[in-house]
Backbone bond lengths (Angstrom), bond angles and torsions (degrees), N, CA, C in turn:
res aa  C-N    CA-C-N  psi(-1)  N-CA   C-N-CA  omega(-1)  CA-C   N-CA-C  phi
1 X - - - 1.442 - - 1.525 109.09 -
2 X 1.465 129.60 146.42 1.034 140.83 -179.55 1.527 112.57 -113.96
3 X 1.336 98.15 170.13 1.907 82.54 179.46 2.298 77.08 -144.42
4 X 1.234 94.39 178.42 1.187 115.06 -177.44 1.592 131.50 -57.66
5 X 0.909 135.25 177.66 1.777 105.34 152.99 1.350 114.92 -91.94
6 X 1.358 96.00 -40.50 1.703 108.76 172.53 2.140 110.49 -50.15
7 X 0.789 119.19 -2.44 1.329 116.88 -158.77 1.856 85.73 -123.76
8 X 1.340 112.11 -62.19 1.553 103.88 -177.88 1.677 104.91 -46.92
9 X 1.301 112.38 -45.34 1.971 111.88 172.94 0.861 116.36 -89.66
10 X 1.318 144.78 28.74 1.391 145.98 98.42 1.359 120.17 -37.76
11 X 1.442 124.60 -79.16 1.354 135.00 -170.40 1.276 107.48 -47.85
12 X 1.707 118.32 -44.15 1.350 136.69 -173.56 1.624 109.51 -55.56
13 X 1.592 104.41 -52.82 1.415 112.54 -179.49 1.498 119.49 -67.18
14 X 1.607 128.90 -15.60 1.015 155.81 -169.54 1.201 105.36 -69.11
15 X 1.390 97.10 -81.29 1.567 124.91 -167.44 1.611 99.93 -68.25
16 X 1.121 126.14 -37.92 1.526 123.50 162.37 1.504 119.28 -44.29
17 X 1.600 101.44 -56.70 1.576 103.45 175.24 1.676 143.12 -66.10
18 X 1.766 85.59 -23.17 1.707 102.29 165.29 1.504 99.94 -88.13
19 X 1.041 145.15 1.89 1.737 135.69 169.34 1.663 101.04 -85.15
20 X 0.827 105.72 -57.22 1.436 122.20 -161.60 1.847 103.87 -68.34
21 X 1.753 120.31 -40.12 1.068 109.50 179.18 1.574 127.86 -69.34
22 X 1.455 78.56 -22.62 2.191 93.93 171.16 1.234 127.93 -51.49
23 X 1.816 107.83 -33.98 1.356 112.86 161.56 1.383 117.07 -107.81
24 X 1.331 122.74 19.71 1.624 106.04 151.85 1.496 96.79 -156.74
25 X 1.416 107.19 -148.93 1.285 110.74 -179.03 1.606 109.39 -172.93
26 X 1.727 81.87 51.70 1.722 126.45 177.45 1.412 132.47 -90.31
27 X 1.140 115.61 92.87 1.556 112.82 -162.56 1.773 124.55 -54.45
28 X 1.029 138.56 114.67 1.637 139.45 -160.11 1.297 89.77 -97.90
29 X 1.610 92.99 124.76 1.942 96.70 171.17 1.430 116.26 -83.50
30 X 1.392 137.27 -152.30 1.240 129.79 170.40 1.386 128.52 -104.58
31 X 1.419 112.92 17.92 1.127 124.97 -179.71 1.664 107.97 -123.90
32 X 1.407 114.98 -16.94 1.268 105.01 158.07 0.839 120.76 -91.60
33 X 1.797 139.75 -23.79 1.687 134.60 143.09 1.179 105.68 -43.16
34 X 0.782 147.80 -73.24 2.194 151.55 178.55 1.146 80.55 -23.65
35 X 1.731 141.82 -98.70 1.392 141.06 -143.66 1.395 125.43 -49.58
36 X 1.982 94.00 -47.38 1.712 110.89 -174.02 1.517 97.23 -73.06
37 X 1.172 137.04 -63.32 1.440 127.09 -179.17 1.816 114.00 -69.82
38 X 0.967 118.30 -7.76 1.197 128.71 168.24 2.227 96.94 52.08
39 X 1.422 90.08 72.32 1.443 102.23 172.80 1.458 86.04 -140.30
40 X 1.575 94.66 153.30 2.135 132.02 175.59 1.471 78.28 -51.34
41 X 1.290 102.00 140.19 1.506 128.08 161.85 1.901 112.46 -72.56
42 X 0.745 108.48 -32.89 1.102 97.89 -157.59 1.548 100.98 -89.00
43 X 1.293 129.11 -35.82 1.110 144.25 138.16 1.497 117.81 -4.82
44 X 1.225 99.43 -80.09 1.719 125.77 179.21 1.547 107.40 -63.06
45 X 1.471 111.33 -27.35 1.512 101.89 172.80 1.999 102.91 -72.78
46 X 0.953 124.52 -58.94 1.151 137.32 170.03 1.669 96.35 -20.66
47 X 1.149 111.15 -74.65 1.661 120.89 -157.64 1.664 110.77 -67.20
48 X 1.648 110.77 -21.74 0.988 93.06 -172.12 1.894 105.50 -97.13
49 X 1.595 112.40 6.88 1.552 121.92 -171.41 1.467 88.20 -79.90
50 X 1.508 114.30 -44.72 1.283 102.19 -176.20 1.691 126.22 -68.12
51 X 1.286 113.95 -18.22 0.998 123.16 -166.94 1.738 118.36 -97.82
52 X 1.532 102.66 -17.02 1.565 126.42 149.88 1.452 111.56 -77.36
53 X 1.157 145.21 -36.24 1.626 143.06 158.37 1.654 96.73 -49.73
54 X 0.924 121.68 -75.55 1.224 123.19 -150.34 1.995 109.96 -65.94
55 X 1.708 94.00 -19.28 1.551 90.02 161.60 1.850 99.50 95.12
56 X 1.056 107.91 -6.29 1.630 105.98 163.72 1.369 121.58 -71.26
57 X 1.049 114.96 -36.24 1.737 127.27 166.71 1.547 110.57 -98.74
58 X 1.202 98.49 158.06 1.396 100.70 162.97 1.450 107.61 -124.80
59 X 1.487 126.81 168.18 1.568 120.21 173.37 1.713 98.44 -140.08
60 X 1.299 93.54 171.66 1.810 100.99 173.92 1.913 94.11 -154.91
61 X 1.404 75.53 125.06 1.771 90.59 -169.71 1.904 107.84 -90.75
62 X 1.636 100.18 143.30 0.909 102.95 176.06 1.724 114.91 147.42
63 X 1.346 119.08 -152.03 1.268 118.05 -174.11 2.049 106.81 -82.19
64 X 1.667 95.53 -52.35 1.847 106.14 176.40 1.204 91.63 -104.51
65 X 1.768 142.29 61.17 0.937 141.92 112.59 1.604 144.32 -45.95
66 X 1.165 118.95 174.17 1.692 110.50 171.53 1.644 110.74 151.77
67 X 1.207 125.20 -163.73 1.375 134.67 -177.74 0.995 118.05 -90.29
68 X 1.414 118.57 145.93 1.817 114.87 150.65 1.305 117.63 -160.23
């Protein structure tokens, strides 16, 4: 069975964001997920809109905005 790419950088971005929130409670924008996972930005913007709709992420928009 295969899964997507969009779906492996999902899980990827996921599981990144629950590691990372354990030791802080630091919002990651989308250009430092793009770098640290080293996935296309534009891509990852895509994946993570869906993944803020759906309520698995949360975001806070703005300048010291980002994910969590």
């Amino acid at each position: 069975m295969t899964i997507s790419k969009a779906a492996d950088y999902a899980i990827l971005t996921v599981a990144y964001l629950a590691t990372v929130s354990r030791e802080s409670n630091n919002l990651r924008s989308k250009v430092y997920l793009s770098s640290r996972l080293n996935l296309p930005k534009e891509f990852l913007s895509l994946i993570l809109q869906k993944l803020t709709r759906s309520k698995i992420l949360t975001s806070k928009r703005g300048v010291t905005g980002g994910y969590f």
